[in-house]
N, C-alpha and C positions, 0 to 999 in steps of 0.2 A: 413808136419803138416797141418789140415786142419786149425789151429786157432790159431793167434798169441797174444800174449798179451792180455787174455783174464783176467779179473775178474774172481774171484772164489769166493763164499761165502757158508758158510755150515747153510743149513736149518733146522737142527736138526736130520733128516734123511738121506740126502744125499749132496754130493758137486754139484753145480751146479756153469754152467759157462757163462759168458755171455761176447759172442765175440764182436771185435768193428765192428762197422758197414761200409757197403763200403765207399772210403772216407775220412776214420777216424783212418785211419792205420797210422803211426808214422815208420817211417825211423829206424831198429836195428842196433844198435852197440854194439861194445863190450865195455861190463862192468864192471868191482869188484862187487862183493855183496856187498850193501853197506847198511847203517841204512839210513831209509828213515831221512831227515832233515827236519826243521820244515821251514812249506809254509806260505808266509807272506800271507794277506789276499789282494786281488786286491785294487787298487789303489779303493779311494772312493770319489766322489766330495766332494768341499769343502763345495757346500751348501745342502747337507742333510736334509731332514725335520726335525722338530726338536722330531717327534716322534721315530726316528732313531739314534739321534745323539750319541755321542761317541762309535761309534762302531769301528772308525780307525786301533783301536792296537787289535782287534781282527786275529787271523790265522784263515786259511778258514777251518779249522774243528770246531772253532768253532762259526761261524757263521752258519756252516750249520747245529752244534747240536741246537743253539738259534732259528734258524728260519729253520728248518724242509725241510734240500734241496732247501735253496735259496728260495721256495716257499713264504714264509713268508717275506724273504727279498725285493723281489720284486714287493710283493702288496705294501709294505710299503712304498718303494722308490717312486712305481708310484700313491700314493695315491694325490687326490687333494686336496689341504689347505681345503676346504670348508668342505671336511669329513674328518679331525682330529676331529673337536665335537663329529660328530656322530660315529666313532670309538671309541673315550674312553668312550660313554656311553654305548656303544655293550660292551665294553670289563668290564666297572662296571658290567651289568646288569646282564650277561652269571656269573658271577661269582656268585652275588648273588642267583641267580636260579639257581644251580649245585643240590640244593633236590625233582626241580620240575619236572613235568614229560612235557615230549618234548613239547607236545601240548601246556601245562604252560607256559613254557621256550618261546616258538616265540612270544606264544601272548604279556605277558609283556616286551619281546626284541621291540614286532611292538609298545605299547602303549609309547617306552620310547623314540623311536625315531620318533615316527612320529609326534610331537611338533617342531622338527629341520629339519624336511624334506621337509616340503612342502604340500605332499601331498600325497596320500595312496600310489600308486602305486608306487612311490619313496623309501617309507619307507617300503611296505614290500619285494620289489626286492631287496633294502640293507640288510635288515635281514635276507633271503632267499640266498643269494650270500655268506653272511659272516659267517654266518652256516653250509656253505657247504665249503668252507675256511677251518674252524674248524677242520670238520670230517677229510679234506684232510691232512690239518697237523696231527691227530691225528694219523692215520694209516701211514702217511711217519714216526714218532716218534717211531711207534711202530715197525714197518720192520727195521729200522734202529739202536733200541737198540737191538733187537733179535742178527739181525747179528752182529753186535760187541761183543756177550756175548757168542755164539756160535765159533767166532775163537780165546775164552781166557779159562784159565785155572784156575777159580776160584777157590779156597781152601779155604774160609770164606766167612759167613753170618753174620755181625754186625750190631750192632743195638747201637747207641750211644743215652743217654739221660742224662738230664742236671741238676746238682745239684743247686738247686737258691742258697746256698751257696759261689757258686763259678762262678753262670754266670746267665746273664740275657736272656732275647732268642734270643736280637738282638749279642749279645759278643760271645753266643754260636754259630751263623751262624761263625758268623767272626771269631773266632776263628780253629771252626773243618775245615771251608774252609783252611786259609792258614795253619796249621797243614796237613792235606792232601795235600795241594800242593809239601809244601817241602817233606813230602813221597813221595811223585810221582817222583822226580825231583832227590831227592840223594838217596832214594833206591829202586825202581825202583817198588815201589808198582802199581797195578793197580785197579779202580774200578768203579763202576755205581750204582747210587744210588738216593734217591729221600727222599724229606724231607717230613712228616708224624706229622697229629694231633692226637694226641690221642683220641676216641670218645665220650668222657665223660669229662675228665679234660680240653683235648685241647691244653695239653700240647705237644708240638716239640717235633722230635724224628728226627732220622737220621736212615734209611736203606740202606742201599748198599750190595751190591755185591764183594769181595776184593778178588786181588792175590795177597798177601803176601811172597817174597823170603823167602827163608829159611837162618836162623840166620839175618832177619833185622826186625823183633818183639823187642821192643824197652819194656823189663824186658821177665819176665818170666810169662805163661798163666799158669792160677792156678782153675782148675776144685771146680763148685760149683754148691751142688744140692739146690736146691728151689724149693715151692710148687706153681706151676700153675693155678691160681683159675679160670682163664677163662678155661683151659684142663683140670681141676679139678685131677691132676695127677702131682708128680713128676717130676723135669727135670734136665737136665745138662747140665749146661753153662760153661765156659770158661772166664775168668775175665782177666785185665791186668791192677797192680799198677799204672803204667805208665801214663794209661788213664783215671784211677779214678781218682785217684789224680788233673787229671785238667779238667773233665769234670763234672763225675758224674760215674753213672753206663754204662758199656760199655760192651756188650755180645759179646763175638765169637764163633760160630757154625760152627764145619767144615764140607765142602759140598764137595761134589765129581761130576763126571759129570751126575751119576743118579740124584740128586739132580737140577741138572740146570734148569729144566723148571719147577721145583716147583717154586724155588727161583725165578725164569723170570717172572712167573704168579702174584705172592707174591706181587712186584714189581709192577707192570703194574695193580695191583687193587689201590694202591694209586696214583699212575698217573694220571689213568682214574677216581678214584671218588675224588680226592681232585684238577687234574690239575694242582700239581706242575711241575717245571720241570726238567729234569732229569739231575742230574749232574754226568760230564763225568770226568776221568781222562786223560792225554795228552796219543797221541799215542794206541789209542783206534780203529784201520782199521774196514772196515766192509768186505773188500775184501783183497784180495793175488792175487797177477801177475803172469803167469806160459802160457806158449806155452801148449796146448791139442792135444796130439796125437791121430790120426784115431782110433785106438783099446783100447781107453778110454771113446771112446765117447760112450752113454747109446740109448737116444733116447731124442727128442724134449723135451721142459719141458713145452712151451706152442703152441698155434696153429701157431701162428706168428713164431714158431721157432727161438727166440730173443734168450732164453736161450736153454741150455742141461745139461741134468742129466748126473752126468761121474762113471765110476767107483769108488768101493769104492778104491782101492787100484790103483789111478791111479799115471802116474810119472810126476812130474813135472819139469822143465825145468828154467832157466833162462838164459836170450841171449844165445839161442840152447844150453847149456849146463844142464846133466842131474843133479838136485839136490839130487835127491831121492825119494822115495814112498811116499804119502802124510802122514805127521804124527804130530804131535805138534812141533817135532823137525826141521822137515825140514820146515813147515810153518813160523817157527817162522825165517829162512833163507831167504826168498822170500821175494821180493819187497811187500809194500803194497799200498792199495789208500781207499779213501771216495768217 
């Protein structure tokens, strides 16, 4: 085999592989197929800035969905007391300016800190540097929901919204949060999702992405037509007691895999114009583990030849054993990693 224990991630078009590098090969042995367990997060010093702190009881998926590939964790850790001020007024200011245009955006990022900085070139090498921060977490966030949405099998598009009735918008986070966890945990739902202003009222919303097993819908989904005044047209939603009853209005749209880069897109526009961020369900991989055989492999996928594009129907492997041709089923077999 030219490639052991390689990553595998599906890019929407094709699997591609990315093998370990010299070095960084890991000793095989034999193993049971097992469920991957959950990885505590690395030990974390006791003294922490305090712009980092409680992050102990987090596992290292999700500190890397929080801080975008350690990237983010690691400026944080190594930031110096002296620019904690001037980071939380970067991170006020970028917020407020999310309607302005770029040019807008630095200038009043350089007027806000260059009262704490000292001096120009200080101040705008800091807003210059943490801008470009930004972007980089933005694009790790975005490669990184793709690929997790890409190796799951979504069957719903929900959209939760909140009756003042029955909840405030702080009761409503806290609520839908652990309500999905314990789905996640006892029936084994899966999803990703990102919370939404309305652009007029400004009222919360909750979008996701959901795998829903079959028979753990918690009542019965009860088809309902209504008129779309912003499609100015007809539609059909999908409703559940269950969830009106303690939220509000609660849609379910069933998607298929034609649907998935609608819904990704969908998605990744409130990301990107509201900045929230994205919440993940446990046990979410972006990769699958599998040995690449010589007569799977396609061709290079960049110059560096880091990755390779494989067949579509290639076999996969676990400790030299053959699993099967790559499929939802046997994927869902395969070790996985972040």
């Amino acid at each position: 085999m030219p490639f052991l224990e390689t990553k595998i991630y599906y890019d929407g078009s094709h699997y591609i592989c990315i093998p370990q590098r010299e070095g960084k090969k890991k000793k095989k042995k034999k193993a049971p197929i097992r469920a991957e367990t959950k990885k505590k997060a690395p030990e974390l010093e006791d003294d922490l800035p305090p712009i980092i702190e409680g992050l102990h009881e987090m596992t290292v998926d999700e500190l890397k969905d929080t801080f975008a590939d350690f990237d983010e964790f690691e400026y944080l850790r190594n930031l110096h007391p002296q620019d904690y001020d001037r980071r939380a007024v970067f991170d006020r200011v970028y917020e407020e300016t999310r309607k302005c245009s770029k040019k807008e955006r630095r200038e009043k990022l350089y007027e806000a800190i260059r009262p704490i900085s000292g001096d120009d070139e200080s101040a705008r090498l800091f807003v210059d540097e943490n801008l470009e921060r930004v972007h980089r977490n933005a694009v790790a966030k975005r490669v990184r929901m793709t690929r997790k949405v890409n190796l799951q099998n979504f069957n719903y598009f929900v959209t939760f919204t909140y009756d003042d009735r029955l909840h405030t918008e702080d009761s409503f986070r806290k609520k839908l949060k652990n309500t999905l966890s314990h789905l996640s945990s006892r029936d084994k739902w899966k999803y990703i999702g990102v919370w939404e202003r309305a652009p007029k009222s400004g009222r919360l919303h909750f979008h996701g992405i959901f795998y829903i097993p079959a028979r753990t819908m918690l009542g019965e989904l009860m088809e309902v037509r209504y008129y779309n005044t912003r499609k100015g047209e007809m539609q059909t939603t999908y409703q559940c007691a269950y969830f009106a009853q303690r939220f509000g209005r609660v849609d379910f749209e069933p998607i298929d895999d034609n649907d998935k880069g609608h819904t990704l897109a969908y998605l990744m526009k409130y990301i990107e114009k509201d900045g929230e961020k994205i919440v993940y369900s446990k046990g979410l991989p972006q990769y699958f583990i599998s040995d690449v055989a010589d007569e799977d492999m396609i061709c290079p996928y960049d110059e560096n030849e880091l990755k390779y594009v494989l067949n579509d129907k290639f076999t996969c492997y676990d400790y030299g054993e053959i699993i099967g041709t790559v499929s939802p089923e046997v994927i869902d077999k395969m070790r996985k990693s972040n």
